[in-house]
C-alpha positions as CSV (number, residue, x, y, z in Angstrom):
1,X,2.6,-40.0,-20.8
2,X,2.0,-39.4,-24.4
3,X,4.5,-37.3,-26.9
4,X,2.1,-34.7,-26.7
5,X,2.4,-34.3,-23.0
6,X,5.6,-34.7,-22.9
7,X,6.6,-31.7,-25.1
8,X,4.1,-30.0,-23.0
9,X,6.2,-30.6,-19.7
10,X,9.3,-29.5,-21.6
11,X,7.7,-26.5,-23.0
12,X,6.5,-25.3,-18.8
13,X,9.7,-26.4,-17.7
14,X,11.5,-24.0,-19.6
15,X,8.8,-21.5,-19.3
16,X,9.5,-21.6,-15.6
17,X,13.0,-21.4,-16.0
18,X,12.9,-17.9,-18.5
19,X,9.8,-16.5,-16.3
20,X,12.0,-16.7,-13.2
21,X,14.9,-14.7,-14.6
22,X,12.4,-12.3,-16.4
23,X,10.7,-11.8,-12.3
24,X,14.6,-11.3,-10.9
25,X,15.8,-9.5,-13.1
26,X,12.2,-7.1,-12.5
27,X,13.2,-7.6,-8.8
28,X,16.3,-6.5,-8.8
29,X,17.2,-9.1,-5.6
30,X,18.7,-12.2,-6.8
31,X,21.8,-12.7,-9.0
32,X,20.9,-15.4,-11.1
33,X,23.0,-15.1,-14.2
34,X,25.6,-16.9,-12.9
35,X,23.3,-19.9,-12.3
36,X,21.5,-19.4,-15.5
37,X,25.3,-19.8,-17.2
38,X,25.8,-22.9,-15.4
39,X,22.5,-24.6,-16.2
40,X,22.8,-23.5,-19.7
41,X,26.0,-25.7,-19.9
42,X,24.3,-28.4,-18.8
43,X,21.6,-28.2,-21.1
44,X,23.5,-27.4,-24.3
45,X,26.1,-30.1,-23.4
46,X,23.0,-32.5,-23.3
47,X,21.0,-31.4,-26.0
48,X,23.8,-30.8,-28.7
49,X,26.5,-33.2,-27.7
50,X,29.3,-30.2,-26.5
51,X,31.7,-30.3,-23.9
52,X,31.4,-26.8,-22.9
53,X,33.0,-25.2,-19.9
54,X,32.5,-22.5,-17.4
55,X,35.5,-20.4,-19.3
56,X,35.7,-17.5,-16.2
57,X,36.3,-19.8,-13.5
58,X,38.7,-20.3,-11.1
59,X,40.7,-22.6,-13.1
60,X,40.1,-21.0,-16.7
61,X,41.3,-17.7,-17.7
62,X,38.6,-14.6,-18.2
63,X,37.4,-14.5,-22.0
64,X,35.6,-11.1,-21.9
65,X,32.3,-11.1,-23.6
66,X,32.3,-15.0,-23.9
67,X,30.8,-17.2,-20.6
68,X,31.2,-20.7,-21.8
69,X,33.2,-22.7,-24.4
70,X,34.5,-25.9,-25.8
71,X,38.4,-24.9,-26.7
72,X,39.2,-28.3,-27.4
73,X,36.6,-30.6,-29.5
74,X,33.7,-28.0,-30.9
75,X,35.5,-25.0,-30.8
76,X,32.6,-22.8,-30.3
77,X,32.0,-20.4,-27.3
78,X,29.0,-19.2,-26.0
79,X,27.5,-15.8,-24.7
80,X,24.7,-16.4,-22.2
81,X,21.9,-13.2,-22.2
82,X,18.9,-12.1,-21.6
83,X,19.4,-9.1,-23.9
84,X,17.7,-8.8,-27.6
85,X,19.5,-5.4,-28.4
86,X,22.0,-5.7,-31.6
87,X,24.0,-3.3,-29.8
88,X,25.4,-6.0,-27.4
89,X,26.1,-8.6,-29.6
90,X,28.0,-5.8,-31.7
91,X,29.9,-5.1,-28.9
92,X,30.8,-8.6,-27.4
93,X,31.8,-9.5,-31.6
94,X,34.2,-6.5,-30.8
95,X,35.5,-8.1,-27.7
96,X,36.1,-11.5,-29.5
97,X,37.8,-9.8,-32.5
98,X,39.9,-7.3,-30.1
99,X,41.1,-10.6,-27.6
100,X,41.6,-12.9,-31.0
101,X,38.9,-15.3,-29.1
102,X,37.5,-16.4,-33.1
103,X,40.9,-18.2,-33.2
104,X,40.4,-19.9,-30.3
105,X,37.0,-20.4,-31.5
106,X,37.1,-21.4,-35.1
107,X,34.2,-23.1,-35.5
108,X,31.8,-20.7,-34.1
109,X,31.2,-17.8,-31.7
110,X,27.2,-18.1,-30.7
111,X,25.0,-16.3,-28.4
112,X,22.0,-18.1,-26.3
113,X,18.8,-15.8,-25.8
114,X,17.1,-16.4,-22.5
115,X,14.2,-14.6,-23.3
116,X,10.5,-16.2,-24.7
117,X,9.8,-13.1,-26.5
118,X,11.8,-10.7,-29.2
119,X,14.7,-11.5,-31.6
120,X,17.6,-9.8,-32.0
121,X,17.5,-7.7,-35.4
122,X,20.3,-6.1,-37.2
123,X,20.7,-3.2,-39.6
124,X,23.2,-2.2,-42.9
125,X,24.9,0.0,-40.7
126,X,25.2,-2.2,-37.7
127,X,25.9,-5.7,-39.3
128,X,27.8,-8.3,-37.4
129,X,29.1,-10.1,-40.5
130,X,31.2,-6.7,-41.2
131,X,32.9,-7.6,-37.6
132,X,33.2,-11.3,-37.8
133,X,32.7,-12.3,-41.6
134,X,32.1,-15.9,-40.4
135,X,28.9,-15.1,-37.6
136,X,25.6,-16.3,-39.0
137,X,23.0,-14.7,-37.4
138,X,20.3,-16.9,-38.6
139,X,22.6,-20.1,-37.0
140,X,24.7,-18.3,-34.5
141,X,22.2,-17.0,-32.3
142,X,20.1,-20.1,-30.6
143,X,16.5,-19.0,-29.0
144,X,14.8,-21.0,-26.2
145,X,12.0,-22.0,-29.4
146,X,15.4,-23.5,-31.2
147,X,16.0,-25.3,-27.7
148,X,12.9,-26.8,-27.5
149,X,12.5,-27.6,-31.0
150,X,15.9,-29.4,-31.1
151,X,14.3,-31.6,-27.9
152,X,11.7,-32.2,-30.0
153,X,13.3,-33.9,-32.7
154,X,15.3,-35.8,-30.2
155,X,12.1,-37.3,-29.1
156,X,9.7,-37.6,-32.5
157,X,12.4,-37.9,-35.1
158,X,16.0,-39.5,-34.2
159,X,13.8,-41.3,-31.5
160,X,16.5,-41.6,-28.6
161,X,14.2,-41.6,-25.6
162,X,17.3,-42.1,-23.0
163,X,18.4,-38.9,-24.2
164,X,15.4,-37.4,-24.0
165,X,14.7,-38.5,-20.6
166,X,18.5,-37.6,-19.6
167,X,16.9,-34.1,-20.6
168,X,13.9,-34.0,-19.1
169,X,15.4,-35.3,-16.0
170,X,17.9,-32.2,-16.1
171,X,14.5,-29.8,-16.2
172,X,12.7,-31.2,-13.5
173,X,15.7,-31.3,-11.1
174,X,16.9,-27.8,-11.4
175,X,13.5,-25.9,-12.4
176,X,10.2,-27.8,-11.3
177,X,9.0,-25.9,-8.7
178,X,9.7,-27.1,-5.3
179,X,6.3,-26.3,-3.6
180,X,5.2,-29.0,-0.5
181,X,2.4,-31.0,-2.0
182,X,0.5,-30.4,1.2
183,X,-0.7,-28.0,3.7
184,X,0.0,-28.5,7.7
185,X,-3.5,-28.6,8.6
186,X,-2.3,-26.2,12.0
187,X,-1.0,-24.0,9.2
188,X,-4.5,-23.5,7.8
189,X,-5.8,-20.4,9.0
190,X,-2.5,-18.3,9.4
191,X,-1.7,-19.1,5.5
192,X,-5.4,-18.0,4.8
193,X,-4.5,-14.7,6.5
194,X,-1.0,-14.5,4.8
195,X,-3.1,-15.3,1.5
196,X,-5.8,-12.3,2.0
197,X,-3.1,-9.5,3.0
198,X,-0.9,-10.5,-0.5
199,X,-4.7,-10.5,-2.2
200,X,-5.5,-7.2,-0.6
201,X,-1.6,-5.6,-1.4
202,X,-1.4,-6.6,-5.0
203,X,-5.5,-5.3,-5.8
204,X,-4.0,-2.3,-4.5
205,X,-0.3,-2.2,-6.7
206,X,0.4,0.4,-8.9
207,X,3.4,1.5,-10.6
208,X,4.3,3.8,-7.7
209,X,3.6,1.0,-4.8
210,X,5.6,-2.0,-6.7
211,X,9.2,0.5,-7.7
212,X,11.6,-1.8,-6.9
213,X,14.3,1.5,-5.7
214,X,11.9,3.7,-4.0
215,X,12.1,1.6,-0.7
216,X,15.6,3.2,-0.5
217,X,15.3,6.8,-1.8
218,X,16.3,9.2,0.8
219,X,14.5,12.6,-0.1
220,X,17.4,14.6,2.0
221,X,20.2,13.2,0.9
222,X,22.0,15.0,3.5
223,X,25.8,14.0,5.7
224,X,24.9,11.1,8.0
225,X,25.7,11.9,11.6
226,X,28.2,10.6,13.1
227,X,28.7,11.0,16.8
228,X,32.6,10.7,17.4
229,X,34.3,12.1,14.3
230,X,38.3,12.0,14.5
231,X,39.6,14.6,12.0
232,X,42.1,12.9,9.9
233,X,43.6,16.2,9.1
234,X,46.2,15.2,6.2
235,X,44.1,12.7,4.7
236,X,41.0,15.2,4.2
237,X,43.5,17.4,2.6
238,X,45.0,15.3,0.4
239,X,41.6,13.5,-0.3
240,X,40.2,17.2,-1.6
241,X,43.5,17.8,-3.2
242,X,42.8,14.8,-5.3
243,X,39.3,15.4,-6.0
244,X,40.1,19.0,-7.3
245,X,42.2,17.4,-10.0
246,X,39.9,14.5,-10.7
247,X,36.4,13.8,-11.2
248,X,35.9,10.7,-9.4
249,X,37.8,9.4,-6.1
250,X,36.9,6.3,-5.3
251,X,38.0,5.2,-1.7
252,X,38.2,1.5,-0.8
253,X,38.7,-0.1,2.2
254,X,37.2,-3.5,4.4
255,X,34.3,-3.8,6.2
256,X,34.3,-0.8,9.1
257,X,37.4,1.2,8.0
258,X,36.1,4.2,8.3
259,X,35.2,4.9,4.9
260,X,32.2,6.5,5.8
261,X,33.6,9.3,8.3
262,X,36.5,10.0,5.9
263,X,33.7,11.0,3.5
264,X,31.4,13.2,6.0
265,X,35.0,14.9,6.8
266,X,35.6,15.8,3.3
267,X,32.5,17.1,2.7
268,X,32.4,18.9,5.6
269,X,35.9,20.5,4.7
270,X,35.0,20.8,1.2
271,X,32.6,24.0,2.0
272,X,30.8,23.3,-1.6
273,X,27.4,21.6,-2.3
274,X,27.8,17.9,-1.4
275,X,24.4,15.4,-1.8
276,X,24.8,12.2,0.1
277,X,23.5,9.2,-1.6
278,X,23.3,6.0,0.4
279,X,24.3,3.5,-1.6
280,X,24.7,0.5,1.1
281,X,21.9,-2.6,0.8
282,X,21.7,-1.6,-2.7
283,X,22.7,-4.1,-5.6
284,X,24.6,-3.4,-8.9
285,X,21.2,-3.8,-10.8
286,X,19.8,-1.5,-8.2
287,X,22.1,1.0,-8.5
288,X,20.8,3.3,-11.4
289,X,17.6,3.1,-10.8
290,X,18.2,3.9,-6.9
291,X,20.4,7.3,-7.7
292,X,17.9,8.5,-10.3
293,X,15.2,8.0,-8.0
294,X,16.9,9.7,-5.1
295,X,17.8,12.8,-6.8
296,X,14.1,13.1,-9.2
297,X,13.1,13.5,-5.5
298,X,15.4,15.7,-4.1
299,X,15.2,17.4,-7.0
300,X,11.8,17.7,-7.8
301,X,12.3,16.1,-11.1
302,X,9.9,14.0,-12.4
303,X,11.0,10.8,-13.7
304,X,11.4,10.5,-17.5
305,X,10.9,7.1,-19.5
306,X,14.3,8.0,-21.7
307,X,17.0,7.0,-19.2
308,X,20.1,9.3,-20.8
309,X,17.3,12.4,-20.6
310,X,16.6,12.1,-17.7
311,X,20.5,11.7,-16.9
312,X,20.9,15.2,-18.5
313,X,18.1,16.7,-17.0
314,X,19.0,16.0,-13.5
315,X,22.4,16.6,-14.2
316,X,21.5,20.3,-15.1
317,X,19.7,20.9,-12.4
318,X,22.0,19.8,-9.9
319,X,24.0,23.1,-8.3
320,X,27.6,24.4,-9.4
321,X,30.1,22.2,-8.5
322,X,28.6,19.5,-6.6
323,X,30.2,16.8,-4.7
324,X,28.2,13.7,-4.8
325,X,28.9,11.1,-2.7
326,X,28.2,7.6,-3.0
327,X,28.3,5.7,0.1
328,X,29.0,2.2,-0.2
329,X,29.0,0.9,-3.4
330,X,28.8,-2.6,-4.3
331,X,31.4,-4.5,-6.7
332,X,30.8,-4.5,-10.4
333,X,30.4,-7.4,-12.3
334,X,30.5,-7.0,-16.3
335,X,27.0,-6.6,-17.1
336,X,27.3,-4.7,-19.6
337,X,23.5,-3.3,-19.2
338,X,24.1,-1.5,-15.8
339,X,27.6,-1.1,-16.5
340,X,27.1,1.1,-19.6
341,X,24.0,2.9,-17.8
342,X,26.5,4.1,-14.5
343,X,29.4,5.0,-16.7
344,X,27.1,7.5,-19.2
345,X,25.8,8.7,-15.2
346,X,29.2,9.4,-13.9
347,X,30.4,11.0,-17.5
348,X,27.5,13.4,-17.7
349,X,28.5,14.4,-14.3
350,X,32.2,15.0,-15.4
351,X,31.6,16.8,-18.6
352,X,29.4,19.0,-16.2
353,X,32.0,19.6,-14.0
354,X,30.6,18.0,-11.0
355,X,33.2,15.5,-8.3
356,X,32.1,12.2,-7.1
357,X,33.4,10.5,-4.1
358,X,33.1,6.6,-3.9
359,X,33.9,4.8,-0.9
360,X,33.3,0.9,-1.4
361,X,34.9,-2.4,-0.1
362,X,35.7,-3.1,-3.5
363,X,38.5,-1.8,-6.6
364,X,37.0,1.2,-8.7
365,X,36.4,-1.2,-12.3
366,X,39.6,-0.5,-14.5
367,X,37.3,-0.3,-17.4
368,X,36.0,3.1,-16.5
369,X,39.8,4.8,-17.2
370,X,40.3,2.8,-19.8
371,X,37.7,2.6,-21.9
372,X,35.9,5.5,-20.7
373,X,38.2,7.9,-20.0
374,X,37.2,8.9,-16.9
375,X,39.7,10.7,-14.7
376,X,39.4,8.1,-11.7
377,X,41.9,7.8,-9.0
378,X,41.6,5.0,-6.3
379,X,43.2,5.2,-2.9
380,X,42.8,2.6,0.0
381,X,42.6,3.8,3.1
382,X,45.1,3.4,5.5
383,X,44.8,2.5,9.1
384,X,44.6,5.0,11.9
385,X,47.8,6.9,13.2
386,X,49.1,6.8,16.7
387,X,48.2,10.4,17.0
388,X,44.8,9.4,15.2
389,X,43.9,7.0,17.9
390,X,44.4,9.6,20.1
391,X,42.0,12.0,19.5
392,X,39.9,9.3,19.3
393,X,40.6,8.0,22.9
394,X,40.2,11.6,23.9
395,X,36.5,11.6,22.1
396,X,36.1,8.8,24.7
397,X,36.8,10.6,27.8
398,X,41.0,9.6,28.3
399,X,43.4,12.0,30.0
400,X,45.8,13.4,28.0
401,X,48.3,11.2,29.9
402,X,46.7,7.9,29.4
403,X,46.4,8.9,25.5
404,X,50.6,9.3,25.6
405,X,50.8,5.9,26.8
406,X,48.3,3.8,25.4
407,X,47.7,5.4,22.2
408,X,50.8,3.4,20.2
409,X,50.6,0.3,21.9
410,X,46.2,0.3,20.6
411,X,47.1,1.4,17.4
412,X,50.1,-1.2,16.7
413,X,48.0,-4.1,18.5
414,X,45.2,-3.4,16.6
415,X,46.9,-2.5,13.3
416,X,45.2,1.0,13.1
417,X,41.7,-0.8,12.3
418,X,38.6,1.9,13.6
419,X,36.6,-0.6,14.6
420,X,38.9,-1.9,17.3
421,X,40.1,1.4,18.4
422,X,37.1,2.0,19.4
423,X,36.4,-1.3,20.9
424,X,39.6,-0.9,22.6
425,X,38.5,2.8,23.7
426,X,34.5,1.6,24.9
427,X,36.6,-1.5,26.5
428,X,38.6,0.7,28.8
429,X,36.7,3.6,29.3
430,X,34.3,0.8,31.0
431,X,37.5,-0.1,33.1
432,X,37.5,3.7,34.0
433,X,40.9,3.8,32.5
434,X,42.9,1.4,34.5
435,X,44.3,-2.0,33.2
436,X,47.6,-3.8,32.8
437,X,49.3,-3.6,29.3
438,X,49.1,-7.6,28.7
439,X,45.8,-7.7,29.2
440,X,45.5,-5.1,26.6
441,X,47.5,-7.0,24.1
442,X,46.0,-10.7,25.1
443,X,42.4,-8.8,23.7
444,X,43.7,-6.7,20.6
445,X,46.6,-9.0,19.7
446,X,47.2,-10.3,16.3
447,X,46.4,-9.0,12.5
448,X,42.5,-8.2,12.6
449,X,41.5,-10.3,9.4
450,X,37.5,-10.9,10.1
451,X,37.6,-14.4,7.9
452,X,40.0,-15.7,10.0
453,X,40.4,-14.3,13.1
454,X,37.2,-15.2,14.7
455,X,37.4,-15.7,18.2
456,X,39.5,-12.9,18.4
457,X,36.8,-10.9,17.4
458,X,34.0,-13.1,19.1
459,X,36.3,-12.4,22.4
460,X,36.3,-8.2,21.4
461,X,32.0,-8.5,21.4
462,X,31.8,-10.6,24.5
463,X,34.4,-8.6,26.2
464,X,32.8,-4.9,25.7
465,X,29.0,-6.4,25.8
466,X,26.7,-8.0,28.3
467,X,25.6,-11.8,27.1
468,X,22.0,-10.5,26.5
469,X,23.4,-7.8,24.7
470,X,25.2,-9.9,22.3
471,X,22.2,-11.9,22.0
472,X,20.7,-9.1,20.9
473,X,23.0,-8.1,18.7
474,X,23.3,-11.8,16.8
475,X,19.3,-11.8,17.0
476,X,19.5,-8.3,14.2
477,X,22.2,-10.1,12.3
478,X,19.7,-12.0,10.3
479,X,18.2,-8.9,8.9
480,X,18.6,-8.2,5.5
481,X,18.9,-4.3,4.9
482,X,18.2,-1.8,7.4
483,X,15.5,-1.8,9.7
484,X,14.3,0.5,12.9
485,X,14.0,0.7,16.1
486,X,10.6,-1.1,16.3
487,X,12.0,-4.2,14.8
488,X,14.5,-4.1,17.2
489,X,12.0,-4.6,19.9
490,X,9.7,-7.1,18.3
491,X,13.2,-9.7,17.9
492,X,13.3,-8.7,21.3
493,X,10.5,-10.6,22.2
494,X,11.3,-14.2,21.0
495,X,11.7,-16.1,24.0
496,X,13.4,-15.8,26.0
497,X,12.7,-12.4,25.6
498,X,15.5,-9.8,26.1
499,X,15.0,-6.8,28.9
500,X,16.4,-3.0,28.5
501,X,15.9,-3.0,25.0
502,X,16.3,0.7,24.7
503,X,19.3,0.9,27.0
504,X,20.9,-2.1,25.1
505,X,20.3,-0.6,21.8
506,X,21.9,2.2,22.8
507,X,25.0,0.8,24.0
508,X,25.3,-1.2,20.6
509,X,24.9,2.1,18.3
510,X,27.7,3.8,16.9
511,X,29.8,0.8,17.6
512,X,28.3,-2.5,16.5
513,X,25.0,-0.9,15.2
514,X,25.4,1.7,12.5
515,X,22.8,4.6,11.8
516,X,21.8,7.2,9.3
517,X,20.3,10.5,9.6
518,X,16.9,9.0,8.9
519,X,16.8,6.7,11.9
520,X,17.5,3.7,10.1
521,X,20.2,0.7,11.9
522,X,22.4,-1.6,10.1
523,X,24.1,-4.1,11.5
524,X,28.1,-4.0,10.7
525,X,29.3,-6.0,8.1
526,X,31.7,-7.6,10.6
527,X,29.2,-9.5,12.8
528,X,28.2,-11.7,9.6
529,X,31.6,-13.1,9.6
530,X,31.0,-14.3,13.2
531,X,30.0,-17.9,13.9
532,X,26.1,-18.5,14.4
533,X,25.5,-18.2,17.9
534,X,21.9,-18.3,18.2
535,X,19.5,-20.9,19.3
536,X,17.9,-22.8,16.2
537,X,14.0,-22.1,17.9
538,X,14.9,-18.8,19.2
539,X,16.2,-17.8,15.3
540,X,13.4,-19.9,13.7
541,X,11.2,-17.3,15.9
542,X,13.0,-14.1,14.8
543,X,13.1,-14.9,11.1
544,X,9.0,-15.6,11.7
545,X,8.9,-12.5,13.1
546,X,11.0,-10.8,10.3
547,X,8.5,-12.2,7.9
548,X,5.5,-11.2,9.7
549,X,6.5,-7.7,9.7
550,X,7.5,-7.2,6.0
551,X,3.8,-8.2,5.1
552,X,2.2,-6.4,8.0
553,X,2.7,-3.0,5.4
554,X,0.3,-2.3,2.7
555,X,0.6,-2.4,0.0
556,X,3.6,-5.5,-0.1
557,X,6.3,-4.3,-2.5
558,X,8.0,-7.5,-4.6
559,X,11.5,-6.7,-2.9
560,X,9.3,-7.1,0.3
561,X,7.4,-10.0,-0.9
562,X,11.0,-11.7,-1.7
563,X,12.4,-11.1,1.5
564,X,9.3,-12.5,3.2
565,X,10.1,-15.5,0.8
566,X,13.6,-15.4,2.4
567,X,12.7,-14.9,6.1
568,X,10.4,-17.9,6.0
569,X,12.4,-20.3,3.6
570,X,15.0,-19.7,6.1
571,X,12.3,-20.6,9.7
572,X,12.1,-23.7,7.1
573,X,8.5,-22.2,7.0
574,X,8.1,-23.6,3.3
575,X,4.2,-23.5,3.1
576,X,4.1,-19.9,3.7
577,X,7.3,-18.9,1.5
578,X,5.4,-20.8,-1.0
579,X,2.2,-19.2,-0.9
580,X,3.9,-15.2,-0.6
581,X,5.8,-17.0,-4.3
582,X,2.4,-18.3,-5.7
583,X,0.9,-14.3,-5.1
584,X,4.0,-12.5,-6.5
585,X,3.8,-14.4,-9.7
586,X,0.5,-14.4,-10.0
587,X,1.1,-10.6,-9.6
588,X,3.8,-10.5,-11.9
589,X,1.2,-12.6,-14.5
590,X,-1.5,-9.9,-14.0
591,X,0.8,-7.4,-14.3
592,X,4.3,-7.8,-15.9
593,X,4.6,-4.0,-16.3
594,X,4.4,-3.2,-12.8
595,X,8.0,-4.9,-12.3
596,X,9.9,-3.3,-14.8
């Protein structure tokens, strides 16, 4: 291969690499900054000789606004992005001058741009030498042209063609495509298929059919139902107490906690305006976009291409006093692009007097008191109360004698978790009532910690579930997001096929299954943590079937595309997962716009 050639392999490779974070960061599905700040490591160590290290990982303390750094022979740190706007290198400079990091640092705090097009640009009045006297701009800030310009000197000029190669070897291994170099001739006619419906959806796109947040909107944003609702009494109250003297409570708590009912109960007791936005299945980068999207339609607002207008503009037309909740928020990372976006949301709803409740598995991020001055408080939520579990067991049909006796034994045994109450509850209502108290505590016994307490829990499902059931049940664990009723019955169907769908489906909800006012399921979090108990040909079948039915709509959205790309990677169905990848960049080559 020639020099020419060469350079031109370099050149795709790390067109490939900058294209694919440009598509998922459009997609809004992968996180792939982490792995981008990784592989950058690896390249700069090789190309320019560093010894840089991860500097946030588990054995180096967190340097805000840097990501990677040679303390010790270089003394320069790094901050990886994909950002061009002066604004955040101003405000990582900040960070570095604030923490004393260009001590640390003394021979240079850089930034790498992952990005093929755009360059940062600076004005008088926003000058990063007036921050850091010692930060060149021109030197400072490395482009993917600098990258591959440096590689090309390597090659033509010093001539060191082991380094070189060391290089190119890195390339190929973490970014050539991995496509399989043939087709399965038995494949041929169902990837033809597959190939005309992706052809067919993508003629069809528009900026409407390919919105990455629209697939979760809910137009009523109204309280989910929820069928056996135990009235925490002193908790509502001093939940609303709180939220009358702050703007934002944010309620955290594991996996099935009951965050979700202690929210429907204060909004029911609140006796104000409350709007319900879903928030669960939906990623940090999602976020935004998803809660704009939900109330432009609830509203009636039409979306706006100035983000902080059309903020304000929903914001005004929202009703007096409104409690917005947001149901199951992910954790936030410190991206500073969607973290500055959700913090100018939730201000705008404070200055406008409006409360928000959050209930998430995760802490509320301590920069929005601190640097933000939003009046947050954060309370976990405690477990259930003997007299809690009671009117729970009564919800399930117990005598008010049997909820004297048993209702502090479940509630110690099961350390006041929801979930197991009501296991428990299902468990002996099933029994009609009548069982010995050491079988009770040989079921429920223990602290319920889901990563490591899993044939406890494997022994709850089996005990309170037939086994086709729980097939079922570890059959609709492999679903990503939710999914209805009809699904339910097509992963059915993989042999061998399970009966009394309906009646099964039913026994699962409100327990195992979870589901919203708009008829959607979700599996609980819990059952991910279980062990894989599924045949490897009956769950090659399902995520077949998965796939299938993602592309069976029309037009094919890209989050639907990727999780088609998914559901067949994972039936190790690569031609297919391949050919849905080739169509969704060749849409996102046709049409860049349409992702953004």
């Amino acid at each position: 291969m020639n020099e020419q050639e060469e350079l031109r392999q370099i050149r795709k490779l790390i067109g490939i690499w900058l294209n694919d974070i440009s598509l998922a960061n459009a997609e809004f599905y992968f996180d792939i900054n982490k792995v981008s700040e990784d592989f950058c490591r690896q390249l700069l160590n090789m190309v320019y000789g560093y010894e840089l290290v991860d500097l946030n990982d588990e054995e180096n303390p967190n340097f805000p606004g840097l990501d990677i750094g040679d303390k010790d022979i270089a003394k320069i740190a790094f901050q990886i992005t994909s950002r061009i706007d002066r604004q955040k290198v101003i405000k990582d400079l900040q960070t570095v001058i604030k923490y004393g990091y260009e001590k640390v640092f003394d021979c240079g705090i850089k930034f790498m741009i992952l990005k093929l097009e755009g360059k940062v640009t600076f004005t008088k009045k926003m000058d990063p030498t007036k921050i850091l006297p010692s930060f060149d701009p021109e030197r400072d800030i490395i482009y993917p042209q600098d990258i591959i310009k440096k590689i090309k000197a390597i090659y033509k000029t010093e001539g060191d063609l082991i380094k070189f190669n060391k290089i190119k070897g890195l390339l190929e291994k973490e970014l050539y495509p991995k496509f399989p170099s043939h087709i399965i001739k038995e494949q041929a006619k169902e990837i033809k298929v597959l190939t005309q419906m992706m052809e067919m959806s993508i003629e069809k796109g528009s900026m409407s059919n390919f919105g990455t947040s629209y697939d979760y909107a809910d137009i009523d944003l109204q309280l989910p139902v929820i069928k056996s609702l135990v009235p925490r009494e002193s908790l509502i109250k001093e939940y609303l107490s709180l939220l009358a003297e702050n703007s934002i409570l944010w309620v955290k708590g594991p996996f099935s906690t009951g965050k979700t009912s202690i929210a429907v109960s204060v909004c029911q007791k609140n006796r104000k305006n409350a709007i319900w936005l879903e928030c669960r299945a939906i990623t940090e980068n999602q976020l935004v976009d998803h809660l704009l999207n939900s109330l432009s339609s609830f509203l009636n607002i039409r979306r706006k291409p100035n983000f902080r207008q059309m903020v304000v503009d929903l914001i005004a037309a929202l009703p007096e006093e409104t409690l917005l909740v947001l149901n199951d928020v992910v954790q936030f990372s410190q991206i500073e692009a969607y973290e500055d976006q959700i913090l100018f949301f939730l201000s705008e709803l404070e200055a406008s007097g409006h409360r928000v409740l959050v209930t998430s598995n995760f802490s509320a991020p301590e920069i929005f008191t601190y640097k933000y001055g939003l009046r947050v408080v954060s309370k976990n939520i405690p477990p259930f109360l003997p007299d809690e579990t009671a009117q729970l067991l009564k919800t399930y049909g117990a005598s008010p004698e049997i909820t004297d006796v048993l209702s502090g034994q479940i509630t110690s045994s099961t350390q006041g978790h929801p979930l197991l109450i009501r296991s428990a509850a299902k468990y002996l209502k099933e029994r009609n009532w009548k069982i010995n108290d050491e079988e009770l505590i040989a079921i429920f016994s223990g602290k319920f910690d889901p990563s490591t307490d899993k044939a406890t829990y494997g022994k709850l499902l089996r005990e309170t579930s037939d086994k086709k059931t729980v097939e079922l049940l570890y059959r609709l664990k492999y679903i990503i997001g939710s999914f209805s009723g009809t699904i339910v019955y097509e992963v059915a169907q993989i042999e061998p096929a399970i009966d009394r769908v309906g009646e099964r489906l039913n026994e699962l909800s409100d327990l195992w299954l979870h589901q919203n006012c708009y008829g959607k399921y979700f599996v609980s979090p819990l059952i991910k943590h279980l062990d894989d108990n599924v045949n490897l040909e009956v769950k090659k079948g399902v995520y077949l079937a998965l796939a299938k039915n993602v592309l069976c709509v029309n037009p094919v959205s890209p989050i639907q595309a990727s999780s088609a790309i998914l559901y067949y990677s994972f039936a190790n169905d690569f031609n297919n997962a391949a050919m849905v990848l080739i169509k969704l960049l060749q849409a996102f080559a046709k049409s860049p716009e349409l992702f953004f």
